[in-house]
N, C-alpha and C positions, 0 to 999 in steps of 0.2 A: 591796172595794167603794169607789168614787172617791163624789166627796161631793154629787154629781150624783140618785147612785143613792139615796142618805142622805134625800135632801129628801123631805117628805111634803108641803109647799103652796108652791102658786104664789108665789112674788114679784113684789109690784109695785112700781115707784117712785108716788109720791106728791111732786108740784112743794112746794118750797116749806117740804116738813116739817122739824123741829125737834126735837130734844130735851134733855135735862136727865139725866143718870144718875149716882146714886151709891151708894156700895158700903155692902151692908148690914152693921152689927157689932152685936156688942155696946154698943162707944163711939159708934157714926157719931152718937147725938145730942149729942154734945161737939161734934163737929165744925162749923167752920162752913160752914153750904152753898153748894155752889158754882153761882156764877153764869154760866157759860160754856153757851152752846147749841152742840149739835153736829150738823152734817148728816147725815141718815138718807140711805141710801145706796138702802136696798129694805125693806119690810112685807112679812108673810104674816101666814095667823093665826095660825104657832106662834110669831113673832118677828120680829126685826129687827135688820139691817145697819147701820152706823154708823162715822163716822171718828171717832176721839178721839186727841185727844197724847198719851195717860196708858195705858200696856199694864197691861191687867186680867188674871189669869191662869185660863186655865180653871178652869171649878167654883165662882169667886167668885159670891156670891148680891148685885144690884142693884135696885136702885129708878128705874123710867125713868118718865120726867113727857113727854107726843109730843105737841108741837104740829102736828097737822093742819089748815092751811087749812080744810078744810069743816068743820068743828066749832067750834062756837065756847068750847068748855072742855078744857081739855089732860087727854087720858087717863092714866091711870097704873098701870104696871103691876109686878108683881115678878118677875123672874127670872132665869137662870144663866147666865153667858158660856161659851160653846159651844167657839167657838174666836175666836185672835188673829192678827193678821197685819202683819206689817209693808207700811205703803206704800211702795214702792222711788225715793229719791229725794228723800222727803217726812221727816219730823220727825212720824211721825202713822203709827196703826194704824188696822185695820177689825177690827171687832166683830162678831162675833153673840152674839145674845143670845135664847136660847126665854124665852118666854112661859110663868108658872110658874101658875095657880087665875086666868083670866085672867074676871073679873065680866059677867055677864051681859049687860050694857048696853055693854061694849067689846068684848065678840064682834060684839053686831049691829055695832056701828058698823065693825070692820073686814069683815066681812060685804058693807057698803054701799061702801066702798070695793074693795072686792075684783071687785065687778059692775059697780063705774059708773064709769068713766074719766072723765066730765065733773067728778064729782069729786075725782078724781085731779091732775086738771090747774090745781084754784081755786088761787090766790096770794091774799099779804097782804102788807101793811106788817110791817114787823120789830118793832115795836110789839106784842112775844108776849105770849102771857098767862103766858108763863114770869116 
């Protein structure tokens, strides 16, 4: 089954999104948080696509913080890295990542993004709430 066949929701890109992710432990609150935004590549409601420098390895459980333009508060979600990939060329992988008990009030919102392409398409100053 190619990985085509795999997907269960649409993907969409969203202009402009952003996010924050890091790896859940035991220790991660020792750690100190990192500051780096990375560009989302594609949203669905089971999850999302992502370039990052840093290869995560299947099955690690994350913490992602999605700056979306149309919202004015960064969503947050927890879930699994699916799979990784190298970009060819690049110093950098692509991410999936599902979507793991994903809260009531960040379904609708991708819900609304899922239907409305005007809001798909809003930008911001880089000025995140990250």
């Amino acid at each position: 089954m190619d990985s085509m066949e795999r997907r269960r929701e649409l993907r969409f890109r969203v202009n402009d999104c952003m996010l924050k992710c890091s790896r859940d432990s035991l220790l991660s609150f020792l750690k100190k948080p990192d500051n780096h935004t990375l560009p989302v590549v594609n949203l669905s409601m089971g999850g999302v696509e992502f370039l990052c420098k840093e290869h995560i390895h299947r099955g690690k459980k994350v913490t992602l913080h999605i700056d979306v333009p149309a919202f004015d508060e960064v969503l947050d979600f927890k879930g699994e890295v699916r799979w990784t990939r190298d970009v060819p060329d690049k110093d950098m992988y692509r991410l999936g990542v599902k979507f793991k008990n994903v809260s009531q009030d960040n379904h609708k919102k991708l819900i609304l993004l899922k239907k409305d392409g005007l809001m798909r398409k809003l930008s911001r100053e880089r000025e995140s709430l990250l």
